[in-house]
PAMARKE-30437 format. One line per 2 residues: number of its first residue (from 1); their letters; for each residue z, x, y of C-alpha. Coordinates in Angstrom, 2 decimals, decimal comma. Layout:
# residues N
NUM	a	Z/X/Y; ...
This chain:
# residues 218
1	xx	-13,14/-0,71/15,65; -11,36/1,36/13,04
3	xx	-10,81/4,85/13,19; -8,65/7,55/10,93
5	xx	-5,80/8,80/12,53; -5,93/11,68/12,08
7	xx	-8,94/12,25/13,78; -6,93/11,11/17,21
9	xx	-3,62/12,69/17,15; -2,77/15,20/14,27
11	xx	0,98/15,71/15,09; 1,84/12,15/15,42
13	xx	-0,04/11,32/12,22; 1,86/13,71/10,20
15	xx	5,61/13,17/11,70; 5,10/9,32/11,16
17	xx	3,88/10,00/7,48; 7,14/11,98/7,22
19	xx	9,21/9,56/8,48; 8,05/6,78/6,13
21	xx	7,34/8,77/3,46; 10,58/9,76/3,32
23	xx	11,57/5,52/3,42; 9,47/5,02/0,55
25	xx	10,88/8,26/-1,53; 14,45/7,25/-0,58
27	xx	13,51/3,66/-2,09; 12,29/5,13/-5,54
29	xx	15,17/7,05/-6,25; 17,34/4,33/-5,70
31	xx	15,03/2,18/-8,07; 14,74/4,79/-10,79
33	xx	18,43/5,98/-10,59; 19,12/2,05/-11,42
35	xx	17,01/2,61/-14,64; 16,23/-1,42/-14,32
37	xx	12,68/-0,44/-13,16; 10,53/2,77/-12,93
39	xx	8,50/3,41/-10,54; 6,13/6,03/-8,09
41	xx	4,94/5,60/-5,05; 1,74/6,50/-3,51
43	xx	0,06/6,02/0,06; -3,40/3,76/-0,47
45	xx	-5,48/6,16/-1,66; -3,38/7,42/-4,41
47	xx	-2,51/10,85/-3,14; -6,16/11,90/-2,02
49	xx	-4,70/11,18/1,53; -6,14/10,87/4,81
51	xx	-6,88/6,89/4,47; -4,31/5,93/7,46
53	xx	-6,94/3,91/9,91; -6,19/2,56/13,28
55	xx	-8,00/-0,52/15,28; -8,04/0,57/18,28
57	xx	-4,86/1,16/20,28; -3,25/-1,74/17,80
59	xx	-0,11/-0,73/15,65; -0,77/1,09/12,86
61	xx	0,24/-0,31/9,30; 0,98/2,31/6,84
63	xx	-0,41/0,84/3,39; 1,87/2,40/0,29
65	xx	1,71/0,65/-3,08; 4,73/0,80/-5,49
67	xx	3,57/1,15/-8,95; 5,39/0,39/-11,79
69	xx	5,64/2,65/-14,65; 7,90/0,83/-16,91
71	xx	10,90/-1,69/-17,39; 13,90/-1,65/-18,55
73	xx	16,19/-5,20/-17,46; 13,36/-6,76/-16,38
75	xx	10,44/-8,24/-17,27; 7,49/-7,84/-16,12
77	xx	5,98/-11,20/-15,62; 9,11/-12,01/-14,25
79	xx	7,12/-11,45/-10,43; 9,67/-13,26/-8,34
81	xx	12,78/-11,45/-9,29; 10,85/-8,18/-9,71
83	xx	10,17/-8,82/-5,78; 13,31/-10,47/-4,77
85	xx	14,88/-6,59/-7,15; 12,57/-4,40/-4,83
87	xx	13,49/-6,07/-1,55; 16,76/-5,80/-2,04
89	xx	17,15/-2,19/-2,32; 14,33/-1,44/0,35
91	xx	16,60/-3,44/2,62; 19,65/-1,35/1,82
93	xx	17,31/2,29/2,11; 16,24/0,41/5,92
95	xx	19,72/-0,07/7,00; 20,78/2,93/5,76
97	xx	18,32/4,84/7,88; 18,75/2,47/10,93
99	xx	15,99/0,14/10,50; 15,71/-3,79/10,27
101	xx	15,68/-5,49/7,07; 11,90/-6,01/5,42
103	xx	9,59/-9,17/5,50; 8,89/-10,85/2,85
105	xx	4,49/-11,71/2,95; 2,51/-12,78/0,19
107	xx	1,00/-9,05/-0,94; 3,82/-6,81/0,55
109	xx	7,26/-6,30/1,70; 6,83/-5,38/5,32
111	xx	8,75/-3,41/7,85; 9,24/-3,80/11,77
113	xx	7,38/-1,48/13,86; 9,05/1,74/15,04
115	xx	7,93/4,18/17,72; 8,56/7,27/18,59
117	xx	10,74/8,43/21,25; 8,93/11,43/22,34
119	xx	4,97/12,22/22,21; 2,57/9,19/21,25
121	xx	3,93/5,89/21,21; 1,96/3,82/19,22
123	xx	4,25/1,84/17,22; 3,76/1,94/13,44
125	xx	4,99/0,20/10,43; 5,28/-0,20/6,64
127	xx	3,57/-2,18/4,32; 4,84/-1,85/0,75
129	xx	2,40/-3,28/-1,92; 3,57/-3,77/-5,66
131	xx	1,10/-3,57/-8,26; 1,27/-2,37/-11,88
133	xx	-1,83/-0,80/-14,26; -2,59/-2,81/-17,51
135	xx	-5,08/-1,92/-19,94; -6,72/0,05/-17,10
137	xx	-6,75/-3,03/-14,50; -4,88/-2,96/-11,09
139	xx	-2,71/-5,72/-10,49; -1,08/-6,61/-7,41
141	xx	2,34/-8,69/-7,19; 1,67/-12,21/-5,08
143	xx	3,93/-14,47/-3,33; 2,39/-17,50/-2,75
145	xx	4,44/-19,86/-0,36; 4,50/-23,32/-0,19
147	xx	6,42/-24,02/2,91; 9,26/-24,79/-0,11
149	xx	11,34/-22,03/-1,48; 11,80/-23,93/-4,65
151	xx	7,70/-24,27/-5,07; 6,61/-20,91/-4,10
153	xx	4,31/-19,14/-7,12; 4,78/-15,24/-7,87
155	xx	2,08/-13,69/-10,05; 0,11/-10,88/-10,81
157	xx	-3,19/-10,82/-9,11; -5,74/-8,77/-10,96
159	xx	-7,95/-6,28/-8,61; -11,67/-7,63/-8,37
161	xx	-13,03/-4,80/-10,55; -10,13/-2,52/-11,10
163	xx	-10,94/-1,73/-14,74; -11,53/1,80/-15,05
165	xx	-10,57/2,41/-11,12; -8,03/5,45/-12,48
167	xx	-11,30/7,28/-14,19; -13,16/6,76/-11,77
169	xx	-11,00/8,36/-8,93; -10,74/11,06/-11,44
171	xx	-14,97/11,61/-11,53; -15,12/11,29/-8,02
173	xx	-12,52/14,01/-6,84; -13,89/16,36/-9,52
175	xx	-17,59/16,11/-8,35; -16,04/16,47/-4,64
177	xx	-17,36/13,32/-3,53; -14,25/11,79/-1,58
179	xx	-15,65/12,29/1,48; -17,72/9,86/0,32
181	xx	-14,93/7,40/0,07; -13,41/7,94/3,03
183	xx	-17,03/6,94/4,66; -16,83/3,90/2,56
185	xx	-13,42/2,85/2,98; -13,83/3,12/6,85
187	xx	-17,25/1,40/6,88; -15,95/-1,67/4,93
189	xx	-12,62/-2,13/7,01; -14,94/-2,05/10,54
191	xx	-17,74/-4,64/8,29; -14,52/-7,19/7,53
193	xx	-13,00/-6,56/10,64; -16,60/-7,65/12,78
195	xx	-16,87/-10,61/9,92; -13,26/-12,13/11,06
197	xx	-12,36/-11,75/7,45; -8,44/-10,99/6,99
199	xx	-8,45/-11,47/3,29; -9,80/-7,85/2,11
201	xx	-6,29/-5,79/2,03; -6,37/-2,13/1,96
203	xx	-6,27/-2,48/-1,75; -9,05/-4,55/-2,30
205	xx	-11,39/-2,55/0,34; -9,95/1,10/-1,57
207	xx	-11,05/-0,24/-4,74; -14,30/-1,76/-3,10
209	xx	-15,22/1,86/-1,58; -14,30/3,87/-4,42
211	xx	-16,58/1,52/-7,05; -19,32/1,90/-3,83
213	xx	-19,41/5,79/-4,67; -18,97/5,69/-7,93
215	xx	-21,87/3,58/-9,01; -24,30/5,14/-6,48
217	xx	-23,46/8,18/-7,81; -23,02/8,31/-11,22
């Protein structure tokens, strides 16, 4: 079953968000400072924080989306060499903080697990999601392989019921209600995870929970 982190070890959840917080911030400045792309970054949960869950004694995945802001070089329907653009400089920020290159998997760009040498053990990783806001829709950058490099489909996959998710964050944190969330974001992950269902990523079930609270609410 899922559980925050943060309600096991306190410590270890906050050095590991340090350590790959710092990955991720490392990564943007070498995007921006490129000025081919503009981007932030944000753990899932879009800086209300404290969404880091845990199965068990399992690795823990640390879910960050990459949003883009704007272009500049690029174009943004352009998905595979947006990707192919992002994975390239994550790789170099990895090496140059002694870590293995990325993997490349159909919603994010993925890191190896690390662990810590002293303290709590767990190994823990990074999962880097790109998405992108349009006309107030979430969209998430897809690789779709083929099993041929030549054939494989990159696209913008559109959140199911993302419209309006930016507002309605905004309500929510206002009326102190994220609580609330972090009930239903938990709640959904342990429902999916009983149902055998791997196809609800942590940005489909954040959107799911905070739509949950907004509507019963509102």
């Amino acid at each position: 079953m899922y559980d925050y982190v943060r309600n096991k070890d306190k410590d270890f959840l906050m050095n590991m968000r340090s350590v790959c917080s710092d990955l991720i911030n490392q990564l943007v400045q070498l995007i921006n400072s490129e000025d081919t792309l503009y981007v932030e970054a944000n753990l899932v949960g879009s800086g209300a924080k404290h969404l880091e869950t845990q199965n068990n004694n399992e690795p823990i995945d640390l879910d960050y989306n990459l949003v883009i802001l704007d272009t500049n070089g690029l174009d943004i329907n352009d998905c595979r060499e947006i990707k192919e653009y992002v994975r390239k400089l994550f790789n170099i920020v990895l090496k140059n903080n002694g870590w293995g290159d990325c993997k490349d998997s159909t919603s994010a760009l993925s890191t190896e697990r690390r662990h810590f040498k002293q303290g709590n053990k767990t190994e823990f990783s990074i999962d880097l999601a790109i998405i992108t806001e349009d006309r107030e829709s979430w969209y998430r950058l897809i690789h779709e392989k083929t099993g041929f490099v030549n054939n494989d489909r990159y696209y913008w996959n559109e959140g199911p019921d993302s419209k309006g998710l930016t507002k309605r964050v905004e309500w929510i944190k206002k009326n102190d209600l994220w609580n609330e969330v972090r009930d239903a974001y938990l709640n959904k992950k342990n429902m999916y995870l009983k149902r055998g269902d791997h196809n609800h990523p942590s940005f489909n079930v954040y959107i799911e929970a905070v739509n949950e609270v907004y509507y019963s609410n509102k």
